[in-house]
C-alpha positions as CSV (number, residue, x, y, z in Angstrom):
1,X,0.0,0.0,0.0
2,X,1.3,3.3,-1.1
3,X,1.4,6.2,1.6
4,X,-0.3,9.4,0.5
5,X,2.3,12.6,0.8
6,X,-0.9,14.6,1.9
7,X,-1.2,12.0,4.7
8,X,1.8,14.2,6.7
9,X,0.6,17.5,6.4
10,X,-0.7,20.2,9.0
11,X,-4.0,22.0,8.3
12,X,-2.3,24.8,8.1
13,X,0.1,22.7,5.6
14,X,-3.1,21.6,3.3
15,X,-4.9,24.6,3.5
16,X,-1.3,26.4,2.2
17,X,-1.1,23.5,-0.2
18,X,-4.3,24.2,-2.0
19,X,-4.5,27.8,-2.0
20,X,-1.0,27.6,-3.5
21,X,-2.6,25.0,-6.1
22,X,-5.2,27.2,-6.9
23,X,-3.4,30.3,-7.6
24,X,-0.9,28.3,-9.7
25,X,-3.8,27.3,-12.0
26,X,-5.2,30.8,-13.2
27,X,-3.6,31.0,-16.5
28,X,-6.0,30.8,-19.7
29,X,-5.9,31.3,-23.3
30,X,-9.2,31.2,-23.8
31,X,-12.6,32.1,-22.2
32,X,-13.4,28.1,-22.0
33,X,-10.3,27.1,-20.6
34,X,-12.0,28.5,-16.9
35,X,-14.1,27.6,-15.1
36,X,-15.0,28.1,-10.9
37,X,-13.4,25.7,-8.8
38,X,-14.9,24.8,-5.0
39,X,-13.3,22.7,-2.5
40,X,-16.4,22.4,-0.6
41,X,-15.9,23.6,2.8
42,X,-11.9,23.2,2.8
43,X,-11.0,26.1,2.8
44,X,-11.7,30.2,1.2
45,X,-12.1,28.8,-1.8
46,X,-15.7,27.3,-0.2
47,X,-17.8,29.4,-2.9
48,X,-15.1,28.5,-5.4
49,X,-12.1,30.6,-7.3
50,X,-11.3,31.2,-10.7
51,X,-9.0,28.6,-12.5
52,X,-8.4,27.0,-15.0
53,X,-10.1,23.6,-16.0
54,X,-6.6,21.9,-14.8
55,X,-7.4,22.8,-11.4
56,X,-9.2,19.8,-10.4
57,X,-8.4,16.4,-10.3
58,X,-6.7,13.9,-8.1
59,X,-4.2,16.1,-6.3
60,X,-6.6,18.5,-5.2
61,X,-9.2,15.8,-4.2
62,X,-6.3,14.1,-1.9
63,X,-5.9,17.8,-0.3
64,X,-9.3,18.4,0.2
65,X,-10.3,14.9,1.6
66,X,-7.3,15.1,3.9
67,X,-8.5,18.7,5.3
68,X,-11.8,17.2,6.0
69,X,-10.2,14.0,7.1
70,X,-8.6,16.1,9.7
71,X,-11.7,17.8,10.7
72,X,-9.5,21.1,10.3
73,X,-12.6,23.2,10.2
74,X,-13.7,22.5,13.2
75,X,-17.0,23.2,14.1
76,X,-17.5,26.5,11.7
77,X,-20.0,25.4,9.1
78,X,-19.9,26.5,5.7
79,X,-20.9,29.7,4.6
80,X,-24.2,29.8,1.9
81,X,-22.9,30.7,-1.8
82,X,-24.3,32.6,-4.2
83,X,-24.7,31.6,-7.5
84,X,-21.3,31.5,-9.3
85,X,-20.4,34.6,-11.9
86,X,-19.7,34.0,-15.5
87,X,-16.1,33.3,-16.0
88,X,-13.8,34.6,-18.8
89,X,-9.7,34.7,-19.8
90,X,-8.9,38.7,-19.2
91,X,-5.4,39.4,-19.9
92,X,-4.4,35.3,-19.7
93,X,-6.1,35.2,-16.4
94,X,-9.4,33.1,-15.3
95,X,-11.2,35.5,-14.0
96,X,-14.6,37.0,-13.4
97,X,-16.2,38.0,-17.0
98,X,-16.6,41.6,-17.3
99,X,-19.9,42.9,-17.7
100,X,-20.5,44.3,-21.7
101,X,-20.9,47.9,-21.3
102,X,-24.0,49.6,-22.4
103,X,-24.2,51.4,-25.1
C-alpha cells in the first residue's frame, strides 16, 4: 500500500497546499479554458475561485479529503454561496467576466 504525501501534512500545511494549487492554476488562453473551482468547505475557496479547468483532479481531491479527514474546520460550518459569476480569460487570467458595457 502506497502512503499518500498529503497523509503528513498540518492544516495549516493543506490549506497552504491548496490555496497555492489554486493560484498556480489561473492562466488561460481562452474564455473556455476557466471555469469556478470549489473545495467544498476546505477552505476560502468554499464558494469556489477562478481557475483554469486543470485545477481539479486527483491532487486536489487528496488535499481536500485530507482537510476534512482532519476535521481542520472544526465546528465553523460553511458559509451559503451565491450563484457563481460567468467566467472569462482577461489578460491570460481566469477570471470573473466583465460585464458588456452599455451602449
Amino acid at each position: 500500500m502506497g502512503c499518500n504525501r498529503t497523509d503528513s501534512l498540518s492544516c495549516d500545511e493543506l490549506d497552504m497546499a491548496m490555496r497555492d494549487w489554486l493560484k498556480s492554476h489561473r492562466s488561460c488562453a481562452v474564455d473556455a479554458d476557466c471555469t469556478i473551482t470549489v473545495t467544498g468547505c476546505a477552505t476560502t475557496a468554499d464558494c469556489g475561485v477562478f481557475t483554469n479547468r486543470s485545477a481539479s483532479g486527483p491532487y486536489l481531491s487528496s488535499l481536500v479529503e485530507a482537510f476534512k479527514k482532519r476535521r481542520c474546520r472544526g465546528d465553523s460550518s460553511c458559509p451559503r454561496c451565491e450563484a457563481p459569476p460567468p467566467t472569462a480569460c482577461e489578460d491570460g487570467v481566469c477570471s470573473e467576466a466583465r460585464k458588456a458595457a452599455a451602449h
